[in-house]
N, C-alpha and C positions, 0 to 999 in steps of 0.2 A: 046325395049327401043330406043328410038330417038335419034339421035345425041344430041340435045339440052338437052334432060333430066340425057342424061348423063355427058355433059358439068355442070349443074347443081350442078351436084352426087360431081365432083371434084371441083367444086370452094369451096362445103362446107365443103368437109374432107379439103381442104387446110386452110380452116380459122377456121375451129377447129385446126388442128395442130400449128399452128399462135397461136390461144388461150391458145394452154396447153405452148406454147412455151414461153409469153408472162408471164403466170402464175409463169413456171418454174424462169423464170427471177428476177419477182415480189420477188416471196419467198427469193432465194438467196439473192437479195440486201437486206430485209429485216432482216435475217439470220445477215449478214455484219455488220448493222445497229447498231442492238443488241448486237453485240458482241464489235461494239464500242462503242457504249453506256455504255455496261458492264464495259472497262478499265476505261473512262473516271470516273464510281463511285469509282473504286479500287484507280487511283488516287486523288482522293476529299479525299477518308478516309485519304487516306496515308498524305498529305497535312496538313489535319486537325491535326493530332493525331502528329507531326512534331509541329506544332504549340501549343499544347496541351503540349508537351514534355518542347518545348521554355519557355511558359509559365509559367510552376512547375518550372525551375532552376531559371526562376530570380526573381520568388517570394520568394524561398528559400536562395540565396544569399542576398536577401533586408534586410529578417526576421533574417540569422545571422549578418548583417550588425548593426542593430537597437541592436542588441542582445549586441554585442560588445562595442556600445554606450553607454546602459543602463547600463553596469557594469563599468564603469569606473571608478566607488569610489572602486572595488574591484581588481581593480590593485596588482598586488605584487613587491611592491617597495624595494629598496636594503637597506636593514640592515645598517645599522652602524656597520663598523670594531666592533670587540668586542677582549678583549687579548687571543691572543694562547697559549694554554700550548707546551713547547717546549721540547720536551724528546731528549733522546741519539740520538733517529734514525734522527731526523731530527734537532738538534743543530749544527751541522757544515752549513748545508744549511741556516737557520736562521742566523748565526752568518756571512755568507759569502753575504747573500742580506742587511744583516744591513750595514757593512762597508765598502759598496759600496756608501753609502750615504754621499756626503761630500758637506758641515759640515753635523753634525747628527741634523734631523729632529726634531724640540720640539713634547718632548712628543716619543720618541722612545729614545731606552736604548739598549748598544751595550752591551750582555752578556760576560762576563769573570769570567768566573769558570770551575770546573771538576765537573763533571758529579756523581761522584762516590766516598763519603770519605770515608776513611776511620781510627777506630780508636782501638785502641789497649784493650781498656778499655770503658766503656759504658761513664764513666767519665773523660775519660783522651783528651792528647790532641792531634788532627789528623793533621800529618805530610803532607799530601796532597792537603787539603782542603782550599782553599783560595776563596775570591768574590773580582772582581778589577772592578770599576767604571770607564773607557774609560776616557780617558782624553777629548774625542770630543765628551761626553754626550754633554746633553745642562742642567741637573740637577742631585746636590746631591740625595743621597738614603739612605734607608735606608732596609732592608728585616726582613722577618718571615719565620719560617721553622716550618713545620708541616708535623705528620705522614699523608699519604694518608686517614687512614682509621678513624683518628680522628681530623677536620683542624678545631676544637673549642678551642683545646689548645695549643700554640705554643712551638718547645720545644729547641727554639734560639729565641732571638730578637737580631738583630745587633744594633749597635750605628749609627747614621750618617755619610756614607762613601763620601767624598767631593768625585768631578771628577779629576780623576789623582790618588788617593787612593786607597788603597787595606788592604782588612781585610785577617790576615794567624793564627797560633796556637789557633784556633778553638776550642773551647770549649763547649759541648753542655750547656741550661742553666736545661735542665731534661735529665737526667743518661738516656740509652736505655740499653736493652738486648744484648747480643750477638744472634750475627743472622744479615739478611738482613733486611735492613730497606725500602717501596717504599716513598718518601718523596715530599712534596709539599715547592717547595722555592716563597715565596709574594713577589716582589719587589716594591717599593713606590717612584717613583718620586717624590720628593718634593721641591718648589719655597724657597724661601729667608727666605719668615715664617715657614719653617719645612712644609707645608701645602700639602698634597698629592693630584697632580696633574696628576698621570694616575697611575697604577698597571699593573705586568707583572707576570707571573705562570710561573713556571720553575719545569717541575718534575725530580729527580734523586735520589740516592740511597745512605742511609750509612750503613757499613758494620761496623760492633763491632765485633772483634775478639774472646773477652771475657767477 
């Protein structure tokens, strides 16, 4: 072989290696490529589905928004006071947030009574039992007493207690048994006409010895 032929031999192994080398190249940046290509889609989802997400909550807070609007005639508005039955356990309470009120509110009634009469006799008269009308009501009274478990028929009517007055030697107007009685007390604020202007429940107990 020639010198020359063999200068040939090597300039072509050298630009074939050049070529695989050039190849090798090729491939890897393309490799690269792709692989950036690849994050760039992982981000787009991610992006989207971010936006997707955005989109569900403030469609969802619109829809209870509108929701909240619509019911507005379903409000639940506050009662009107209505009267309290006021038992032993919470009559001292009741009776200490009244008479902080000064003068007393129209249409509120400062209680004065015992809780518990008692009487010797189903008909006789109880030594303990009295009802006083506050001298700083703002209206006379009058009350009803009734069994708890029958308050169709009354078994006291009081008379007209003015403010400043007090009913004692108690009398029932129907005889009870001996034994415990649970009792419902009416009270009747009434204006100038006798005319009943609010009512108050009062529950307590009489006790008939015999």
């Amino acid at each position: 072989m020639s010198v020359e032929d063999k200068q040939k031999n090597e300039r072509v192994a050298e630009g074939q290696a050049t070529g695989q080398d050039i190849k090798g190249k090729e491939s890897g940046a393309a490799k690269k490529k792709k692989e950036k290509g690849g994050s760039r889609n992982t981000l787009v989802l991610i992006v989207i589905s971010l936006l997707i997400l955005i989109a569900l909550v403030v469609l969802i807070v619109v829809v209870l928004a509108k929701d909240d609007d619509g019911n507005s005639d379903n409000e639940v508005t506050q009662a009107p006071n209505r009267n309290v039955i006021i038992t032993d356990d919470n009559l001292e309470e009741a009776l200490e947030q009244i008479s902080e009120m000064e003068p007393t509110q129209e249409g509120y009634y400062t209680c004065q009574m015992d809780t518990v009469w008692h009487f010797s006799k189903g008909d006789g008269v109880s030594e303990d039992a009295y009802v006083k009308n506050d001298a700083g009501n703002t209206n006379d009274v009058y009350f009803d007493v009734f069994l708890k478990s029958d308050e169709s028929t009354p078994i006291l009517e009081s008379p007209i207690i003015p403010r400043g007055a007090q009913m004692r030697d108690i009398v029932l107007d129907v005889p009870l048994d001996a034994g415990t009685h649970e009792c419902i007390m009416v009270y009747h604020l009434v204006d100038d006409e006798q005319t009943t202007v609010s009512t108050l429940r009062v529950k307590f107990y009489i006790i008939v010895e015999e």
